[in-house]
N, C-alpha and C positions, 0 to 999 in steps of 0.2 A: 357242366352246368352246375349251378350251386346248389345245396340241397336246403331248404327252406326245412326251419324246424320251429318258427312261432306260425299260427295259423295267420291269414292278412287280416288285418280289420275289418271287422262286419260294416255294411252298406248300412248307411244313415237316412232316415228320409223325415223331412217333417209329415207332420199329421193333421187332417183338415180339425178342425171343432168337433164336426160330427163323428169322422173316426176316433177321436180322443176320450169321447163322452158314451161312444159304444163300446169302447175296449174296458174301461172303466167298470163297465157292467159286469164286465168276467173276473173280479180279485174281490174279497170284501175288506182287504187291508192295504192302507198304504202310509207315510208318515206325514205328519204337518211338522213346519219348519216356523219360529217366530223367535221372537227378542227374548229374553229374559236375561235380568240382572245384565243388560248391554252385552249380551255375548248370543251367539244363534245358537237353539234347542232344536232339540227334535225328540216326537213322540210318535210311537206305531201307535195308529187308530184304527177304527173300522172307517167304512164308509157304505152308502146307497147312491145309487141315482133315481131322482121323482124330477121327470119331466126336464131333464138337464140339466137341474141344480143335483150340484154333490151336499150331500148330509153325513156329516160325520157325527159318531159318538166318541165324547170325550170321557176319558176314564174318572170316577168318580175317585175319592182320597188320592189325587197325585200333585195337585195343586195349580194344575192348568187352567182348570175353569175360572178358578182365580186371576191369573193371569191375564185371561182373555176374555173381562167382562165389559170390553167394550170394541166396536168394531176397532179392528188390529189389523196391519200388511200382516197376511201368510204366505208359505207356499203349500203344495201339497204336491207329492209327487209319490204316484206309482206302478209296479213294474209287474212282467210277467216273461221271467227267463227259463229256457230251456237247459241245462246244463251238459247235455251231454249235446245237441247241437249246439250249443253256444247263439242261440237265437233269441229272440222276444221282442217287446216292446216295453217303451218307460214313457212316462204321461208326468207331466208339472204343469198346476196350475196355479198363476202368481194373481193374487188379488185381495179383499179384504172381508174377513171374517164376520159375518152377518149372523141375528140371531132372529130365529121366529119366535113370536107367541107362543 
């Protein structure tokens, strides 16, 4: 019998809304992903959950807010791995950058 020396790939599953937006609750960091200069960036931010909307803060002197002074496609996506099981879960949400009052 052959002796298997990479672990098999972890089991995949999608995830409904509500689990997405409850796991979210548990990391205060993940990255948003968007255009600049025609090539894709990415920046670690914080984030919240209020009521299902995510609220990110964007880092003040990095020149993102700039960037992003008007509704924009982003994504955001983020994770929570175990490393010594090699388990977790990873969250991407694709939509468009909204600003409050």
């Amino acid at each position: 019998m052959p002796h298997r020396t990479t672990p098999p790939p972890p089991a995949t599953r999608r995830l409904s809304r509500a689990e997405s937006l409850l796991l979210l609750r548990n990391v205060t960091y993940g990255r948003i992903v968007f255009i600049s200069r025609a090539l894709p960036a990415i920046q670690l931010i914080p984030h919240a959950m209020d009521d299902g909307a995510l609220l990110t803060g964007l880092p003040a002197g990095t020149g993102l807010n700039a960037l992003l002074t008007r509704p924009a496609p982003v994504v955001y996506q983020a994770d929570l791995l175990d490393p010594a099981t090699r388990l977790g879960w990873s969250v991407t949400l694709t939509g468009f950058r909204t600003f409050s009052p």
